[in-house]
ROSE-4610 file (N, C-alpha, C; in Angstrom, 1 decimal, always signed):
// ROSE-4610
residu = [X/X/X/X/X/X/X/X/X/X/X/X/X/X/X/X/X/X/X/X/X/X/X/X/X/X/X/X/X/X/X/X/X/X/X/X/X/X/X/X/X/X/X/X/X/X/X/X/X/X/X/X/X/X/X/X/X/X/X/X/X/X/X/X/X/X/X/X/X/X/X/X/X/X/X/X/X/X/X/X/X/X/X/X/X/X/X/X/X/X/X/X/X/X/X/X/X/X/X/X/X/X/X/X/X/X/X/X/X/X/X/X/X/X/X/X/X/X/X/X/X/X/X/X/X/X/X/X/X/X/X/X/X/X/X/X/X/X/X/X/X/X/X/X/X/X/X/X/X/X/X/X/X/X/X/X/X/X/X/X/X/X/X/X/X/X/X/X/X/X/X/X/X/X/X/X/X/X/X/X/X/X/X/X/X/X/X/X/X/X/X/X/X/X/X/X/X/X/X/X/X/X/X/X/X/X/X/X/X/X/X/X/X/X/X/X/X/X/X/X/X/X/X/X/X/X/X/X/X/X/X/X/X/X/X/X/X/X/X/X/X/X/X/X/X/X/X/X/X/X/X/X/X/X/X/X/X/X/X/X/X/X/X/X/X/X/X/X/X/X/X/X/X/X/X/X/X/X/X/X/X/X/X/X/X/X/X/X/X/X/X/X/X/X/X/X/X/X/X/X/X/X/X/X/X/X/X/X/X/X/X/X/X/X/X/X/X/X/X/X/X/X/X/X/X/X/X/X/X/X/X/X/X/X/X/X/X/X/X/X/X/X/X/X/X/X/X/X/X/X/X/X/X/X/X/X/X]
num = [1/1/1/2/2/2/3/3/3/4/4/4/5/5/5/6/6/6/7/7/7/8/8/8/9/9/9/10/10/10/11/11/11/12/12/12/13/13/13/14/14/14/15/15/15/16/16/16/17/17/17/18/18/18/19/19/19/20/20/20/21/21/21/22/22/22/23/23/23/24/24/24/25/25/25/26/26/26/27/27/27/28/28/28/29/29/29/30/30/30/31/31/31/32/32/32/33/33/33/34/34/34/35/35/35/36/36/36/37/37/37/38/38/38/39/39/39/40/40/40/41/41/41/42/42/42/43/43/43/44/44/44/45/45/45/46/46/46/47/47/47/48/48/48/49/49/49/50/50/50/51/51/51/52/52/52/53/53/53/54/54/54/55/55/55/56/56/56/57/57/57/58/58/58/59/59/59/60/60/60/61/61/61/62/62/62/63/63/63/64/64/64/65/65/65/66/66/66/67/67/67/68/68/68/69/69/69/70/70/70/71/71/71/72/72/72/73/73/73/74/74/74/75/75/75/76/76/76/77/77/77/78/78/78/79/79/79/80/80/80/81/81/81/82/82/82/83/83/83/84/84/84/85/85/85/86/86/86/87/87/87/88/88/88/89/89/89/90/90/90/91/91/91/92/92/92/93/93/93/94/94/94/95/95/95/96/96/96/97/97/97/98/98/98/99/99/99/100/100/100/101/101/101/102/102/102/103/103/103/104/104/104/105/105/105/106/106/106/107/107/107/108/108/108/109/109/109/110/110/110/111/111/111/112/112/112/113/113/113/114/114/114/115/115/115/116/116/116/117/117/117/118/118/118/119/119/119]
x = [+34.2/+33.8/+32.7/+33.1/+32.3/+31.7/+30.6/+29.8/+30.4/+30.6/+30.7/+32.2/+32.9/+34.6/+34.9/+35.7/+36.8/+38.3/+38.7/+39.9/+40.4/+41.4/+42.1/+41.8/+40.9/+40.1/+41.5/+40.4/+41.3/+41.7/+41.2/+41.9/+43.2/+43.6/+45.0/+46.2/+45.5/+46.3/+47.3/+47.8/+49.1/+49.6/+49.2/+49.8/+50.7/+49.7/+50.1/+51.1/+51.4/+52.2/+53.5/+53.3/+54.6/+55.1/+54.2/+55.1/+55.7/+55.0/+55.8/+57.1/+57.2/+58.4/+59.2/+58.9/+59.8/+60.2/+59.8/+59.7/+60.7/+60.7/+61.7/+62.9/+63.8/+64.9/+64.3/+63.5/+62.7/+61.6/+60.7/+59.9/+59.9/+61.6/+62.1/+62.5/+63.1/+63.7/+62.3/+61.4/+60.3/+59.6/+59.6/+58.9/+59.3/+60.5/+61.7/+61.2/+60.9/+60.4/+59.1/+58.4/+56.6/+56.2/+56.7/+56.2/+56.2/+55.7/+55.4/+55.1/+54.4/+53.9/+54.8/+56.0/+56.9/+56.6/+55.4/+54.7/+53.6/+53.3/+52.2/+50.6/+50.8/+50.0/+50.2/+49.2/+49.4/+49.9/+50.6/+51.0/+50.3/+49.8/+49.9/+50.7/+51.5/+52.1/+52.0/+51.2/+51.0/+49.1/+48.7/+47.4/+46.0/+45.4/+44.6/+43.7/+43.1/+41.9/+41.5/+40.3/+39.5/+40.6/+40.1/+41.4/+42.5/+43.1/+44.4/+44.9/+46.4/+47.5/+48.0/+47.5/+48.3/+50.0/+51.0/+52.3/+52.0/+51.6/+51.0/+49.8/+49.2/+48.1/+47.8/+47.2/+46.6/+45.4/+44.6/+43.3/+42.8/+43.1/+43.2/+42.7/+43.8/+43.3/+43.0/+42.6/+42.8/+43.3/+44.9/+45.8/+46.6/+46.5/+47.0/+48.8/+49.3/+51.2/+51.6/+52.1/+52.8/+53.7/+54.8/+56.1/+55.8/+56.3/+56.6/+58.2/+58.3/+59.5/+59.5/+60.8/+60.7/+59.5/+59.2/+57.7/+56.9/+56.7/+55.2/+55.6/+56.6/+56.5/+55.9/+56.0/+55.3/+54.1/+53.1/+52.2/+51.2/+51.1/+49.8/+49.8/+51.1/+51.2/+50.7/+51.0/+50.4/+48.7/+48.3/+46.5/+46.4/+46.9/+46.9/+46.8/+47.9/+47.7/+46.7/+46.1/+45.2/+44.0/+43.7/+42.0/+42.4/+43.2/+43.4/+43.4/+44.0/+43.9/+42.6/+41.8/+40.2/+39.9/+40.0/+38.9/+39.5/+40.5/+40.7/+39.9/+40.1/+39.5/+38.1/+37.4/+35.9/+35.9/+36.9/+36.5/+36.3/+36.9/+37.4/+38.8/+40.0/+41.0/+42.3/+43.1/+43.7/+45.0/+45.7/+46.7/+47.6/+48.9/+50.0/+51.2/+51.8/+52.6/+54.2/+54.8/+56.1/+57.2/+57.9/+59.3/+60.0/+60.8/+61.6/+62.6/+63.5/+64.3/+64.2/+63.1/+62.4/+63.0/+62.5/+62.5/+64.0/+64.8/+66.3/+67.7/+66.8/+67.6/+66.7/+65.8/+65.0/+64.2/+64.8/+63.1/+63.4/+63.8/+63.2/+62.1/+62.5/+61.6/+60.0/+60.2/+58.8/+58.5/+59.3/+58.9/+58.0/+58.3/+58.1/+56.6/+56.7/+55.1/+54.2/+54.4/+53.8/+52.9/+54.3/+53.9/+52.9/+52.8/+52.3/+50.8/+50.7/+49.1/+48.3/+49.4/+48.9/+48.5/+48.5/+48.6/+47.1]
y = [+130.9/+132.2/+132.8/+133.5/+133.9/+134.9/+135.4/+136.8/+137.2/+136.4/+136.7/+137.2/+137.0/+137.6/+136.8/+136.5/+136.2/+136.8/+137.8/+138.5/+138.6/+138.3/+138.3/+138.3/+136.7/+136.3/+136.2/+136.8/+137.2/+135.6/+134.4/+133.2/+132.8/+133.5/+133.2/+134.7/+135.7/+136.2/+136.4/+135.5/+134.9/+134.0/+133.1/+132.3/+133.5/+134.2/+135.5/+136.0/+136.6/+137.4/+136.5/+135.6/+134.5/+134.3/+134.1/+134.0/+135.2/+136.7/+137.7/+137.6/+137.4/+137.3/+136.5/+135.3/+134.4/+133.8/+135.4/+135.1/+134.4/+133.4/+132.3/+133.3/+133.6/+134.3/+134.9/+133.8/+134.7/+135.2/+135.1/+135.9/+137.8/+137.3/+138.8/+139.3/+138.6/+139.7/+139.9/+139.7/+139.6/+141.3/+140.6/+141.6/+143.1/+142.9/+144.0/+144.9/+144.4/+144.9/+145.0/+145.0/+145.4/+145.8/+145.9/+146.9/+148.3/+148.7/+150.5/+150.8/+150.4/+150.2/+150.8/+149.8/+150.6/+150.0/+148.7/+148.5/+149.7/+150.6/+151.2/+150.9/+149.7/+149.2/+148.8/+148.5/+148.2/+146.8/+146.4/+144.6/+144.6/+143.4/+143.2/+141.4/+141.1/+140.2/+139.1/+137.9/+136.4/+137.3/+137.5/+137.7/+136.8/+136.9/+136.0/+136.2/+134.9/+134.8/+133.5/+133.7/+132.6/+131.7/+130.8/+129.2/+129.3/+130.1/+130.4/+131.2/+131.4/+132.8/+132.6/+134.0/+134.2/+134.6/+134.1/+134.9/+136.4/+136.6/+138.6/+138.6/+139.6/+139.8/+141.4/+141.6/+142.8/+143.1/+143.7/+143.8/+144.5/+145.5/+146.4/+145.5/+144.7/+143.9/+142.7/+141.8/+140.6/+139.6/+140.3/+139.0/+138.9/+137.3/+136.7/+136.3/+136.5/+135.9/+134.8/+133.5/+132.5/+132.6/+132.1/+131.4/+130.5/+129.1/+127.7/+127.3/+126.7/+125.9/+124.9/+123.8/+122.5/+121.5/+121.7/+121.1/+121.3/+122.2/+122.1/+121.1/+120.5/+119.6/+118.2/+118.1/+116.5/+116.9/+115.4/+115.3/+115.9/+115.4/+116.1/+117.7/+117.8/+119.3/+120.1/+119.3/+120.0/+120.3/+118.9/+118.6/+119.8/+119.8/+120.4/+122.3/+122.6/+123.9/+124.0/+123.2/+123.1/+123.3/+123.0/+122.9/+124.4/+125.0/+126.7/+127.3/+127.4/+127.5/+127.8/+126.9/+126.8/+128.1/+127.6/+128.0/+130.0/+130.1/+131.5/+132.3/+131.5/+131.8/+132.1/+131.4/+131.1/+132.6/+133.2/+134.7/+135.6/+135.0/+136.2/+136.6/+135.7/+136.2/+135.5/+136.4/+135.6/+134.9/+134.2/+133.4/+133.6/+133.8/+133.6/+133.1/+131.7/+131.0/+131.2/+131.6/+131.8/+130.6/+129.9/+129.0/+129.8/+129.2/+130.0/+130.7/+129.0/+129.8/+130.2/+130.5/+131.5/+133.4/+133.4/+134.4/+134.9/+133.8/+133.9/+134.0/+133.2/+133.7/+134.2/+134.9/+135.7/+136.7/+137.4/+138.3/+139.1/+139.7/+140.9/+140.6/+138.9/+138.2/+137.6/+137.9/+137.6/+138.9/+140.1/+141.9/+141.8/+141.3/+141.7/+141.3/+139.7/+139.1/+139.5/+140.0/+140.9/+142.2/+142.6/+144.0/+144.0/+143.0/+143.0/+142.7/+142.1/+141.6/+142.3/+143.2/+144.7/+146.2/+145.7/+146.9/+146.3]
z = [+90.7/+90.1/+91.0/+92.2/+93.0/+92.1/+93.0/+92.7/+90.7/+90.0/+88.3/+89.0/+89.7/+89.4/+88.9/+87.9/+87.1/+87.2/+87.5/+87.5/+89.0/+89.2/+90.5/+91.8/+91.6/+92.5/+94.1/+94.8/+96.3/+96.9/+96.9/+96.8/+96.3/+95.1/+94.9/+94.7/+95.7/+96.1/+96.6/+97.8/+98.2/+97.3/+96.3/+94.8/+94.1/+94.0/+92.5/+93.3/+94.6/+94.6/+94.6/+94.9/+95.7/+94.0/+92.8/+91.5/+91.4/+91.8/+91.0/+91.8/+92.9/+93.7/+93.4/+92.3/+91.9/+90.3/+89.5/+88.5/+87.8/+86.8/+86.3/+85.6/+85.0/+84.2/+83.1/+82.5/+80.9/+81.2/+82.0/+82.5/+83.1/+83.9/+84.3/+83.1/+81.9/+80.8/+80.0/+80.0/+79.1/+79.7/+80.9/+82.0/+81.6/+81.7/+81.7/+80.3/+79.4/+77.8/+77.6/+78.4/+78.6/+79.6/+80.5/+81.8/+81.3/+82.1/+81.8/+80.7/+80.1/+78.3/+77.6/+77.5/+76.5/+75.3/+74.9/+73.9/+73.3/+74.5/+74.3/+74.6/+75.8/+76.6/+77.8/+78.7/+80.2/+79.9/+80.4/+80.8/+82.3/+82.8/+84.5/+84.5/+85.7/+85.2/+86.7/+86.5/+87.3/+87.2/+86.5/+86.4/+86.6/+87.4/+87.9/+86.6/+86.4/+84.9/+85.4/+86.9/+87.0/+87.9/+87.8/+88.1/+88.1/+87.1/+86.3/+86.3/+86.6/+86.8/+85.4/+84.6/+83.4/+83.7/+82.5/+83.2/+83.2/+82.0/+81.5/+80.8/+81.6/+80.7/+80.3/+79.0/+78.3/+78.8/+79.6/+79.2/+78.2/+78.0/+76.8/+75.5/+75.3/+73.9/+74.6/+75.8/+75.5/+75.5/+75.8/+75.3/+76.7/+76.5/+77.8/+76.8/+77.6/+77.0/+78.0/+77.6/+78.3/+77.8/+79.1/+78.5/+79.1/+77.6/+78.2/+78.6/+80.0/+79.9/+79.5/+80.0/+79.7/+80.1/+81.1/+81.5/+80.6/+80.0/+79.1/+77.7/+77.7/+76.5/+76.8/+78.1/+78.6/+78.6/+77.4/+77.4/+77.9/+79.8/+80.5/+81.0/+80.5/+80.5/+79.3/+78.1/+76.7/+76.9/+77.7/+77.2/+78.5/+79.7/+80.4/+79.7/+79.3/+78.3/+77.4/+77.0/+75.7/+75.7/+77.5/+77.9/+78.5/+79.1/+79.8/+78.5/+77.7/+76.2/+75.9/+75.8/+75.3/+76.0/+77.7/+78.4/+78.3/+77.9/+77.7/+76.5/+75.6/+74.0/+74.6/+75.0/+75.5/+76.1/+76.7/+77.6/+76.5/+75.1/+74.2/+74.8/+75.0/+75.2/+74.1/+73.9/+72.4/+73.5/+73.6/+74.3/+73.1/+73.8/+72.3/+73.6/+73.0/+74.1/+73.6/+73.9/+73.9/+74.7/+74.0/+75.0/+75.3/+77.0/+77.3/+76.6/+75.6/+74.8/+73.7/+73.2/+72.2/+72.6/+74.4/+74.7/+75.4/+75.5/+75.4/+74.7/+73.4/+72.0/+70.9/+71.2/+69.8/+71.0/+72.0/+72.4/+71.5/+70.2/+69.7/+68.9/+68.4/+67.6/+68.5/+70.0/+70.5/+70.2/+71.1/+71.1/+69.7/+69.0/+67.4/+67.3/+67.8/+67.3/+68.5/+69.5/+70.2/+70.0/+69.2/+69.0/+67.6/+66.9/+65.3/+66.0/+67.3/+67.8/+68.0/+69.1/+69.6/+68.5/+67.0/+65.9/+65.8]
């Protein structure tokens, strides 16, 4: 955390761009329904926060959005999420984690719990 930056520290700027270039399938359809604030907010999406590439983040309100794959169910991946987790809350940032197939078979139902965060 050089010079108090936190946000899109220039060290993982070849990282961040290389995810947006490779976003996973539920990421691009997710993407596809909150870009250009058709929520009625900015989205930015592989968001640098410190250490950590958010999938999307709000600054506006706050809110960082994950999607989990199958990897996030093993163990050191959970405690792994749990301490980024923390350390986001700690910024004042609200995290709301979405599975992929949450966002494969229900996105109106993420759109939904999205949009109820953002009111």
């Amino acid at each position: 955390m050089k010079n108090g930056r936190i946000f899109n520290i220039q060290q993982q700027k070849t990282q961040r761009q290389e995810l947006r270039s490779n976003m996973p399938l539920p990421e691009k359809i997710l993407w596809a329904k909150i870009r250009n604030q058709q929520l009625g907010v900015k989205f930015r999406r592989q968001h640098g926060i410190d250490r950590y590439i958010a999938d999307f983040y709000c600054a506006e309100y706050k809110l960082v959005i994950e999607l989990d794959g199958v990897s996030h169910y093993e163990n050191a991946a959970q405690d792994y999420d749990h301490i980024r987790d923390e350390f986001m809350r700690a910024l004042g940032l609200t995290v709301l984690r979405f599975t992929n197939a949450e966002v494969m078979n229900n996105l109106d139902g993420v759109i939904a719990v999205i949009s109820a965060r953002l009111k």
